[in-house]
MARPA-461232 format. One record per residue (C-alpha): x, y negated, z; residue in one letter. Coordinates in Angstrom, 2 decimals. Example, Ala and Ser with C-alpha at 12.3 -4.5 7.8 and 13.67 -1.06 7.14 Angstrom:
<kolzas>
kolza px->12.30; py->4.50; pz->7.80; aa->A
kolza px->13.67; py->1.06; pz->7.14; aa->S
</kolzas>
This chain:
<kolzas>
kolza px->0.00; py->0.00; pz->0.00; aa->X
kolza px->2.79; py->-2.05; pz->0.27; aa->X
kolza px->4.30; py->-2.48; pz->-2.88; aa->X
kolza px->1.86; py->-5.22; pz->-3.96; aa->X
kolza px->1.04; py->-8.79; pz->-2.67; aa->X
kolza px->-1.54; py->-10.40; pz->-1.52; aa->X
kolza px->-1.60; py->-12.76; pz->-4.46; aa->X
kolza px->-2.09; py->-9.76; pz->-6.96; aa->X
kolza px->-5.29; py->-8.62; pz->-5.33; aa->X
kolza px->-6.73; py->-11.98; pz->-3.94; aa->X
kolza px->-10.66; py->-13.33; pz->-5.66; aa->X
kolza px->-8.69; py->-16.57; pz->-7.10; aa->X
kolza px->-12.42; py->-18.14; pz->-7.10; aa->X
kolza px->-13.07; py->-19.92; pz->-3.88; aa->X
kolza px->-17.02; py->-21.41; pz->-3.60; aa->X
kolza px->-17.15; py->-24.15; pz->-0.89; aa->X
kolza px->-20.52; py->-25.09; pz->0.87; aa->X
kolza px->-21.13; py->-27.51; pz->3.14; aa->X
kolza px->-22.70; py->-26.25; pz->6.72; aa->X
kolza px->-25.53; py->-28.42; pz->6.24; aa->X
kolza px->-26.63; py->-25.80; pz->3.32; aa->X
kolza px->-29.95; py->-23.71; pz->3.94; aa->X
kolza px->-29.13; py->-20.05; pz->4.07; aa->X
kolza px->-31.37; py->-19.23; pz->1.18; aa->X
kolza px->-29.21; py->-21.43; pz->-1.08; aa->X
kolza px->-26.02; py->-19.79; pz->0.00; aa->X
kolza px->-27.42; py->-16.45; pz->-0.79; aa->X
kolza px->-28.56; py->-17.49; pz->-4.33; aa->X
kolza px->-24.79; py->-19.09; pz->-4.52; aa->X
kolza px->-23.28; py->-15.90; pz->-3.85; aa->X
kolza px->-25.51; py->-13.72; pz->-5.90; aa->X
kolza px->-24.96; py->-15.82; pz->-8.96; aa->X
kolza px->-20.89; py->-15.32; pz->-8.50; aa->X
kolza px->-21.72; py->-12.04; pz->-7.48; aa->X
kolza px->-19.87; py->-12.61; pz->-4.35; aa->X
kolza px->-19.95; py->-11.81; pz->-0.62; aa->X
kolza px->-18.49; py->-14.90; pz->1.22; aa->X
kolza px->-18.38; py->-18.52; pz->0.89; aa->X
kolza px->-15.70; py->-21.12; pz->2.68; aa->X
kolza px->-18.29; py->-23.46; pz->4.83; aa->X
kolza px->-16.77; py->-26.73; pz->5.25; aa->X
kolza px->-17.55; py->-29.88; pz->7.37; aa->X
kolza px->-16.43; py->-32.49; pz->5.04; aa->X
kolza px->-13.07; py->-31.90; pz->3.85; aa->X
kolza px->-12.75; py->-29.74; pz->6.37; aa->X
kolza px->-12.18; py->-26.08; pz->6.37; aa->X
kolza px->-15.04; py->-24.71; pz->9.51; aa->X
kolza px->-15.43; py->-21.10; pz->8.87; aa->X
kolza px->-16.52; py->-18.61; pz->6.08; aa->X
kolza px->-19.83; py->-17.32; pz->5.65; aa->X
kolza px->-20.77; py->-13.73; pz->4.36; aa->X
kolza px->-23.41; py->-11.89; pz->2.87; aa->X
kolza px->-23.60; py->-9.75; pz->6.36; aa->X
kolza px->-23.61; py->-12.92; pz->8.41; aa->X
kolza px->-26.82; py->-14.03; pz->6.40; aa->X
kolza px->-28.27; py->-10.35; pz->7.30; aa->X
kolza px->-26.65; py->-9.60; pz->10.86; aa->X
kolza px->-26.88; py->-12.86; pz->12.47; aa->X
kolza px->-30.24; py->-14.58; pz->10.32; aa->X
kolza px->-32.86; py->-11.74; pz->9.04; aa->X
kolza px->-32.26; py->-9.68; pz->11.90; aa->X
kolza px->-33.12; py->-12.65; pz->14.10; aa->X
kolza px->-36.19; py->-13.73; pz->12.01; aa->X
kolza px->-34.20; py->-17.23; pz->10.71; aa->X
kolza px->-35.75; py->-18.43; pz->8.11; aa->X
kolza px->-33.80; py->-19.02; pz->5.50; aa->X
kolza px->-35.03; py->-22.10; pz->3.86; aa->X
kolza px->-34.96; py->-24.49; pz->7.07; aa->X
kolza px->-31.87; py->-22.40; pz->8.48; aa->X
kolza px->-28.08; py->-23.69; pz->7.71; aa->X
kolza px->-24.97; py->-21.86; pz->6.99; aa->X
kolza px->-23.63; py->-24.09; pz->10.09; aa->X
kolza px->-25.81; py->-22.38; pz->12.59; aa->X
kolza px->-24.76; py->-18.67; pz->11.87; aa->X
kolza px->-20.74; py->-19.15; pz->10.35; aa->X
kolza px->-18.01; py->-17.52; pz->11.71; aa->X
kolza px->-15.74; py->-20.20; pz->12.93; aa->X
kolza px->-12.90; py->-18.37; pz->13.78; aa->X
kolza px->-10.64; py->-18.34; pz->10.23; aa->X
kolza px->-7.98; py->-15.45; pz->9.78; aa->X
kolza px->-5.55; py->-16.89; pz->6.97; aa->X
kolza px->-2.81; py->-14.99; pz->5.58; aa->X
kolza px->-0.18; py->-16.29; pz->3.74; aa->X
kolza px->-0.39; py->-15.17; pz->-0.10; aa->X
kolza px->3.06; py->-13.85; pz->-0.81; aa->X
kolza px->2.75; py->-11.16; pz->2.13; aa->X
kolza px->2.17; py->-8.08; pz->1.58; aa->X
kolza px->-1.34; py->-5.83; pz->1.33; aa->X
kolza px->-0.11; py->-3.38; pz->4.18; aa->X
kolza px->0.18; py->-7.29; pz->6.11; aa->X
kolza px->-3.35; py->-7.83; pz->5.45; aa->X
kolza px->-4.52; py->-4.23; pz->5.60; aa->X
kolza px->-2.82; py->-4.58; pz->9.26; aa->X
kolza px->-4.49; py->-8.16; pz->10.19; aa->X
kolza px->-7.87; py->-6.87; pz->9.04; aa->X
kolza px->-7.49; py->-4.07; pz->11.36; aa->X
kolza px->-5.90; py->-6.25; pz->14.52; aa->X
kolza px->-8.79; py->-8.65; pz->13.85; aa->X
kolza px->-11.71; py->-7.12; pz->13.23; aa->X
kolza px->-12.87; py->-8.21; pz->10.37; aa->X
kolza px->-13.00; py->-7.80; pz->6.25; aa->X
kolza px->-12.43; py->-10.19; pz->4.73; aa->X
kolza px->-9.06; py->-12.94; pz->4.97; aa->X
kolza px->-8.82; py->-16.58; pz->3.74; aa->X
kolza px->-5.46; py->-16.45; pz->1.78; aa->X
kolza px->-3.27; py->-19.93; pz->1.67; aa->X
kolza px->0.36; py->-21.13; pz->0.27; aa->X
kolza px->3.08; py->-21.41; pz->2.01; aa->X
kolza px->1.67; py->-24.80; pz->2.74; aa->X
kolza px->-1.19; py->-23.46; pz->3.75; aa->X
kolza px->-3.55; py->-24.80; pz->1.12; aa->X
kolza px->-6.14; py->-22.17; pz->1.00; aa->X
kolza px->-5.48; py->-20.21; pz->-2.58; aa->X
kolza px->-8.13; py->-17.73; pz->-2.49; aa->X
kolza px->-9.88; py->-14.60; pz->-0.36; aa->X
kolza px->-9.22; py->-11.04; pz->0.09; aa->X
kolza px->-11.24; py->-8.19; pz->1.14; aa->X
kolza px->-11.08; py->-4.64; pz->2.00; aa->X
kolza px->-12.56; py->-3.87; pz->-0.79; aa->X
kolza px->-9.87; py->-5.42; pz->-3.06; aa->X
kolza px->-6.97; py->-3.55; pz->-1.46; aa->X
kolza px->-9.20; py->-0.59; pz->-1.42; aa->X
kolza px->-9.72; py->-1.27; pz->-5.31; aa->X
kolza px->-6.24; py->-1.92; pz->-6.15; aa->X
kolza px->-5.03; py->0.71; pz->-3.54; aa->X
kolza px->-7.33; py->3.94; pz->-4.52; aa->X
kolza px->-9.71; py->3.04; pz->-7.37; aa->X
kolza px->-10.98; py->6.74; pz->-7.34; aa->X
kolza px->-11.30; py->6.34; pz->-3.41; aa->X
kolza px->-15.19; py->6.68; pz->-2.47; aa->X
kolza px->-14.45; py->2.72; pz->-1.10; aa->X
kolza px->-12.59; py->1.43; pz->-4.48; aa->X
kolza px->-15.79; py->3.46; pz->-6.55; aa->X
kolza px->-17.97; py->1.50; pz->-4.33; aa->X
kolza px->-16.79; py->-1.22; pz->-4.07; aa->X
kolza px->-16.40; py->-1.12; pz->-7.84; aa->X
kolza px->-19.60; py->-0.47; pz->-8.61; aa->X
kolza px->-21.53; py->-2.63; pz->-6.29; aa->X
kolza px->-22.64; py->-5.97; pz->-7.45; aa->X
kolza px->-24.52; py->-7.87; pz->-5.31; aa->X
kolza px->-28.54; py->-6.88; pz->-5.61; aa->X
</kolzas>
């Protein structure tokens, strides 16, 4: 898993929403670019990153509803970055020490560059893997 970087693997396409954004217009966002997270941003500021679970977990599950709700009530504050030259074992590792599945990706001065998931170094690492066949395969609904 190692032998590639983070940069090779990375979703170069970064969509930025402000937190003020309803939930149901962040969903429509990401289904359009066929995506699963958005950067959320207060300004020109970087506040967290929003994803397709989030909208599920943390707003249908708790009856939100989504056109009156805001990506700024329910986004995950806490940002994991990773620099983009390190490797995907780095990530793979950081994802794992974290908690989480997906990792904002910057430069080396760190202007954010892009975002990568498990499912990209499960893609690039195992494409016959049951995760890189899923994850493949599965555009959003």
């Amino acid at each position: 898993m190692t032998s590639f970087r983070v940069s090779d693997v990375m979703t170069k396409q970064v969509i930025y929403l402000p937190l003020e954004t309803t939930l149901d217009e962040a969903a429509r966002v990401m289904k359009e670019a066929d995506i699963g997270d958005v950067v959320a941003t207060d300004g020109a500021t970087l506040a967290g990153v929003l994803t397709d679970r989030d909208i599920v977990v943390r707003a249908v599950a708790q009856r939100s509803d989504p056109a009156r709700t805001t990506i700024g009530s329910i986004v995950t504050r806490e940002v994991v970055m990773i620099e983009q030259n390190c490797t995907a074992g780095e990530a793979a590792a950081l994802m794992r020490e974290r908690g989480v599945r997906r990792v904002l990706v910057c430069d080396n001065e760190r202007k954010l560059v892009g975002i990568v998931s498990l499912g990209d170094l499960a893609l690039r690492l195992d494409p016959q893997s049951a995760l890189g066949q899923l994850t493949e395969q599965a555009p959003l609904p």
